[in-house]
DRENTILO-115712 format. One line per field, with one value per atom (N, C-alpha, C, O, CB): residue in one letter; x, z, y; residue number from 1; atom name. Coordinates in steps of 0.001 Angstrom, whole numbers, padded with zeros to 6 digits. Each point is the difference from the previous one (the first is absolute). Glycine has a CB too. Example, Ala and Ser with C-alpha at 12.3 -4.5 7.8 and 13.67 -1.06 7.14 Angstrom:
<recs>
type = [A:A:A:A:A:S:S:S:S:S]
X = [013190:-000890:000900:001036:-002928:001542:000820:-000770:000509:000675]
Z = [007800:000000:000000:000665:000581:-001966:000060:000730:000169:-002314]
Y = [-005690:001190:001200:-000019:-001154:002223:001190:001090:001108:-001736]
seq = [1:1:1:1:1:2:2:2:2:2]
atom = [N:CA:C:O:CB:N:CA:C:O:CB]
</recs>
This chain:
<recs>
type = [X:X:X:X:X:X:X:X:X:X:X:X:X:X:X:X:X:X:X:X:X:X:X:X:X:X:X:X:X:X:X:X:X:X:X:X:X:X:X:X:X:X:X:X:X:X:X:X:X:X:X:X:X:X:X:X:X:X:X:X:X:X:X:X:X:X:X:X:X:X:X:X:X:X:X:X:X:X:X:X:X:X:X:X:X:X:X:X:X:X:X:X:X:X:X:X:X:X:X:X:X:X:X:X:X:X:X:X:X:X:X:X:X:X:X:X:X:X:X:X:X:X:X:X:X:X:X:X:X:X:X:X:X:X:X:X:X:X:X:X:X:X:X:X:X:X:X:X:X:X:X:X:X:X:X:X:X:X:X:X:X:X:X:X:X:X:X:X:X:X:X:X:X:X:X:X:X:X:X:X:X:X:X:X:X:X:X:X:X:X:X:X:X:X:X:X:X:X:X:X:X:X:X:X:X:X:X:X:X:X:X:X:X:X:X:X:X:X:X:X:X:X:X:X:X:X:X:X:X:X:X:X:X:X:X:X:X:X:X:X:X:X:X:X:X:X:X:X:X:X:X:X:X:X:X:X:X:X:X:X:X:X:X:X:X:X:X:X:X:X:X:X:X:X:X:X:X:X:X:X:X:X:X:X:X:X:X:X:X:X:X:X:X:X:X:X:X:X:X:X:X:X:X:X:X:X:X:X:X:X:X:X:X:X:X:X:X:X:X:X:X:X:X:X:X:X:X:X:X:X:X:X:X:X:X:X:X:X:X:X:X:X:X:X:X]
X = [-075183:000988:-000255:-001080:001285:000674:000212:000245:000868:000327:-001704:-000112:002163:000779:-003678:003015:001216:-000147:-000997:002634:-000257:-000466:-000072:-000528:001121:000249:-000307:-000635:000623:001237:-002589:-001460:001429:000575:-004170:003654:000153:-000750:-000707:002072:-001300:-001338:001046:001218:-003194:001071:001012:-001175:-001092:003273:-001761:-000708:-000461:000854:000151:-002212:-000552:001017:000862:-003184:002532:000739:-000782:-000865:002533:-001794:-000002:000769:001158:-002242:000687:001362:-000692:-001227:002283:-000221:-000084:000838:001154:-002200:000682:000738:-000340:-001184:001225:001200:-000474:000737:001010:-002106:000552:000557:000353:-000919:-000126:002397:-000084:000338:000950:-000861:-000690:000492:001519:000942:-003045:002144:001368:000591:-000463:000277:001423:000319:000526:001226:-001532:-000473:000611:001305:000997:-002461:001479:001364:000483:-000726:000381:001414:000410:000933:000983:-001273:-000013:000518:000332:-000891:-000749:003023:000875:000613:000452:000433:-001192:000823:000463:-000716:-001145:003310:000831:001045:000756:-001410:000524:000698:000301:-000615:-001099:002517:-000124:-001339:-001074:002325:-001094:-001615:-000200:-001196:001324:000518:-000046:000443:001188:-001588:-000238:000724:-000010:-000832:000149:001867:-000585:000688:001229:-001744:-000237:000586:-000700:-001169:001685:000689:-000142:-001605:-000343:003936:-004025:-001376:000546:-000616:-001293:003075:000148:000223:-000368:001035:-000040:000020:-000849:000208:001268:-002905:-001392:-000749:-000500:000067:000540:000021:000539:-000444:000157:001086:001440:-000913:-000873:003634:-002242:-000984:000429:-000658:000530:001171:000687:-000940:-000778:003219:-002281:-001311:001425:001094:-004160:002789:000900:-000092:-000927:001126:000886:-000162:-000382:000712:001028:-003216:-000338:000892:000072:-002836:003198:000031:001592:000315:-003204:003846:000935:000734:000613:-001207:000494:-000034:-000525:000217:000502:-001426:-001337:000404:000653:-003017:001929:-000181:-001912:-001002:003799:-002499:-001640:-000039:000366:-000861:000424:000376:-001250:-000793:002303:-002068:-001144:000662:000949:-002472:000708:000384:-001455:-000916:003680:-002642:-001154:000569:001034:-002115:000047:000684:-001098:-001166:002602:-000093:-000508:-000069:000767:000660:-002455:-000025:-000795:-001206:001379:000886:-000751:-000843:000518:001149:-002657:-001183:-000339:-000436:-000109:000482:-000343:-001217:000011:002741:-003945:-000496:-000369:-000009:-000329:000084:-000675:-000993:-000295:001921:-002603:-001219:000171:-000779:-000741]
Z = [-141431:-000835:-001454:-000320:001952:-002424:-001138:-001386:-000860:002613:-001730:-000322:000505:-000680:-001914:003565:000299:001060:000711:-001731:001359:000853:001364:000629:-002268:002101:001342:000537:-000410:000544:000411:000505:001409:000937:-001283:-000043:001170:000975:-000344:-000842:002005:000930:000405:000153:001452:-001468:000914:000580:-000543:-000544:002858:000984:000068:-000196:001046:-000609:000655:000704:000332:000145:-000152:000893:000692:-000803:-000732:002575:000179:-000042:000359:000309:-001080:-000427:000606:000098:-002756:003144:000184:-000264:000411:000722:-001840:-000773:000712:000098:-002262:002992:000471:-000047:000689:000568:-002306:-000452:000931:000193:-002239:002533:000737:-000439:-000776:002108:-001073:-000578:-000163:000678:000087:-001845:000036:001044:000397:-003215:002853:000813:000071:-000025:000622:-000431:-000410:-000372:000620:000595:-002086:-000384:000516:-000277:-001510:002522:000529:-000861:-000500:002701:-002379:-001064:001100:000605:-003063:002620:000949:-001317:-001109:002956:-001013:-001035:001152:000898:-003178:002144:000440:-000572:-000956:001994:-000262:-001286:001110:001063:-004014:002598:000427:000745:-000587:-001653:003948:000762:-000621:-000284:002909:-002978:-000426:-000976:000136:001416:-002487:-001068:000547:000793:-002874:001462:000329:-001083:000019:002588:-003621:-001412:000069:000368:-001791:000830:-000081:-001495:-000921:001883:-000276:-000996:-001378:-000923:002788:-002288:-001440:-000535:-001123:001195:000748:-000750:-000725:-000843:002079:000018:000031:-001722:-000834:004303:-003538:-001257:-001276:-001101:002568:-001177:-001335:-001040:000306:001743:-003215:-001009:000234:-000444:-001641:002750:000000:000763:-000439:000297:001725:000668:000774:-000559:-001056:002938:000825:000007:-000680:001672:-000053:000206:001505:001001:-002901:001715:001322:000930:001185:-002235:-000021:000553:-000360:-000322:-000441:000808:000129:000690:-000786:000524:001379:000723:000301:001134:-000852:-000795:000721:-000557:-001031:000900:000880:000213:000005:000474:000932:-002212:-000187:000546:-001117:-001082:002697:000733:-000553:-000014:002414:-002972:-000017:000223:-000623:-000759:002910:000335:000419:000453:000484:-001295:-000005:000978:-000253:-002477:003970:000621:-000469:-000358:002262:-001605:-000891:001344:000952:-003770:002756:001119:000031:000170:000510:-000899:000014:000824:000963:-001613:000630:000690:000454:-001011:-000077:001957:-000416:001073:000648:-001135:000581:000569:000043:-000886:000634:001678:000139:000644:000972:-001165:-000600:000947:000531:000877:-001858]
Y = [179073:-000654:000401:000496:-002445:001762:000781:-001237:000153:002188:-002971:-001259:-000681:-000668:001374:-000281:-001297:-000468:000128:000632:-001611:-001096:-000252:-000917:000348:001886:000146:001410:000980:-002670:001875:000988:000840:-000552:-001800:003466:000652:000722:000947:-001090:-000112:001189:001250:-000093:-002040:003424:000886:000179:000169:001026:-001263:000442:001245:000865:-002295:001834:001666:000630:-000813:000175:001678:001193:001005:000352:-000517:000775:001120:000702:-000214:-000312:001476:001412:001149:-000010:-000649:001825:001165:001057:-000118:-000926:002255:001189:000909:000323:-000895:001342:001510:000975:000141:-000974:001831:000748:001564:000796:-002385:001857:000969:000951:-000098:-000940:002494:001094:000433:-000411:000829:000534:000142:001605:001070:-002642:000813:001283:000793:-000105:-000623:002313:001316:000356:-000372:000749:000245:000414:001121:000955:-001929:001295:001375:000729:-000546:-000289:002069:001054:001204:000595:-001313:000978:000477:001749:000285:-003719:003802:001700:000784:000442:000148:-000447:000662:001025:-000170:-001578:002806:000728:001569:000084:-001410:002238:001712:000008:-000134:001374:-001028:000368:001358:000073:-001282:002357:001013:001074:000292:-001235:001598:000568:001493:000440:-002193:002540:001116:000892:000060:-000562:001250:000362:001071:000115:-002111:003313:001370:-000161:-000741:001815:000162:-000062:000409:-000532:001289:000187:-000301:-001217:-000347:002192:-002537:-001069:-001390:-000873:002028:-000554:-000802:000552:-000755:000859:000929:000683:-000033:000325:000493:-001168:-000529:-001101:-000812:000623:000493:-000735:-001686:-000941:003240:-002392:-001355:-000726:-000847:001501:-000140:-000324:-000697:-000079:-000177:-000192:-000689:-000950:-000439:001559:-002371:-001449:-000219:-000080:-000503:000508:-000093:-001619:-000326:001896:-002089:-001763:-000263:-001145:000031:002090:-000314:-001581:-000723:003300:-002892:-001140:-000640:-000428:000982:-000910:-001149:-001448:-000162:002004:-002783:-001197:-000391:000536:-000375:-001370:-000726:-001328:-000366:001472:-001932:-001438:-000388:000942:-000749:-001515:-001065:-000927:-000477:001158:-001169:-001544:-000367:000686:-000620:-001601:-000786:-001425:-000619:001713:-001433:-000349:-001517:-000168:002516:-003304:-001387:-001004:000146:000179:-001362:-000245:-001599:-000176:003019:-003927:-001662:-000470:-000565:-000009:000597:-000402:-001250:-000550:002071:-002271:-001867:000393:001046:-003222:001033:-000179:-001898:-000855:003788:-002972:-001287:-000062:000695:-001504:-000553:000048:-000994:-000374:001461]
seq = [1:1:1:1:1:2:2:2:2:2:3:3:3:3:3:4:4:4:4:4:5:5:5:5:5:6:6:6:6:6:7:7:7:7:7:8:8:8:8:8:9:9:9:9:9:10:10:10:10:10:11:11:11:11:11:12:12:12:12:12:13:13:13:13:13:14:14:14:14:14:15:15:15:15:15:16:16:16:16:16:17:17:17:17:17:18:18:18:18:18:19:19:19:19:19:20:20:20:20:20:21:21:21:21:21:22:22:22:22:22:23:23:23:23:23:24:24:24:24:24:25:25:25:25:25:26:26:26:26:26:27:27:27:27:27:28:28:28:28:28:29:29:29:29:29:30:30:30:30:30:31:31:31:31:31:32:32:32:32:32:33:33:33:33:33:34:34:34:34:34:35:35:35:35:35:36:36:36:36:36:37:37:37:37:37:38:38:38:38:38:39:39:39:39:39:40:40:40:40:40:41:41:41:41:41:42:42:42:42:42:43:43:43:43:43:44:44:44:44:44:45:45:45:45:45:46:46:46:46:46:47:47:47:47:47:48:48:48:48:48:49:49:49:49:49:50:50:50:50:50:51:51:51:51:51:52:52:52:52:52:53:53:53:53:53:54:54:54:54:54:55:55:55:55:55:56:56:56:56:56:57:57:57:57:57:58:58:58:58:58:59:59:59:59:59:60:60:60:60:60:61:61:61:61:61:62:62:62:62:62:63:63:63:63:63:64:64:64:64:64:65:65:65:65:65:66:66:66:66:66:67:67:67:67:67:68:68:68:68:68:69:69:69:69:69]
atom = [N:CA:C:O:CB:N:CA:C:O:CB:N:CA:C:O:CB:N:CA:C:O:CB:N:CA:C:O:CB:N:CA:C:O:CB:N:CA:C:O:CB:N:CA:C:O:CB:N:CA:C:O:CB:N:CA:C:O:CB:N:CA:C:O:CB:N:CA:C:O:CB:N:CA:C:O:CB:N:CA:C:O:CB:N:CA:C:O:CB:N:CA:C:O:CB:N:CA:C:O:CB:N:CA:C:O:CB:N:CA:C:O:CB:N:CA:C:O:CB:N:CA:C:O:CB:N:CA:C:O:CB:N:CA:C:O:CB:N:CA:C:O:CB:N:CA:C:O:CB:N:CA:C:O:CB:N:CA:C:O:CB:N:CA:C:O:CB:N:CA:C:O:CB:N:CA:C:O:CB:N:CA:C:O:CB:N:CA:C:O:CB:N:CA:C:O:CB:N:CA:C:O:CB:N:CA:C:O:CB:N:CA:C:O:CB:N:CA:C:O:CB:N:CA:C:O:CB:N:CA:C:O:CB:N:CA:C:O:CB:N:CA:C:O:CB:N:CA:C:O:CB:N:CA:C:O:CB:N:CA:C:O:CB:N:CA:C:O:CB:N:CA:C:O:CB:N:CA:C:O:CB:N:CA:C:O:CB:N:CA:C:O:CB:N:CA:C:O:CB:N:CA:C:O:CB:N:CA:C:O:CB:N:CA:C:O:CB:N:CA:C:O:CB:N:CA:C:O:CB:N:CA:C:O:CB:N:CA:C:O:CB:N:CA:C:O:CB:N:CA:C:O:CB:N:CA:C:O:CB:N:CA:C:O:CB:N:CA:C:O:CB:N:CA:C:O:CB:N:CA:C:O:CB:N:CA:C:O:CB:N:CA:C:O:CB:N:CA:C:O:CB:N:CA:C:O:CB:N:CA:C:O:CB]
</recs>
């Protein structure tokens, strides 16, 4: 009590925290299975676009956990 006039108690608890890892992120690349470019042009000061089409995907898969004991 805190000098007033009525005293509160708060009861003890047990508690438990468990922390679970997180989970992998998948990174997906899709794009041309194959290039196939005349060698002058590998040469060319420009230099080519190897990645014309590609695709990059990051998904992270999310996932609510409960447990009971």
């Amino acid at each position: 009590c805190f000098g007033e006039d009525t005293c509160i108690s708060i009861p003890d608890i047990k508690a438990m925290v468990m922390v679970l890892p997180p989970s992998e992120p998948r990174i997906t690349i899709a794009g041309v299975e194959r290039l196939v470019w005349p060698t002058a042009q590998l040469r060319a000061p420009i230099g080519v676009a190897l990645f014309k089409d590609i695709h990059i995907i990051s998904t992270v898969t999310k996932t609510d956990a409960t447990l009971s004991i």
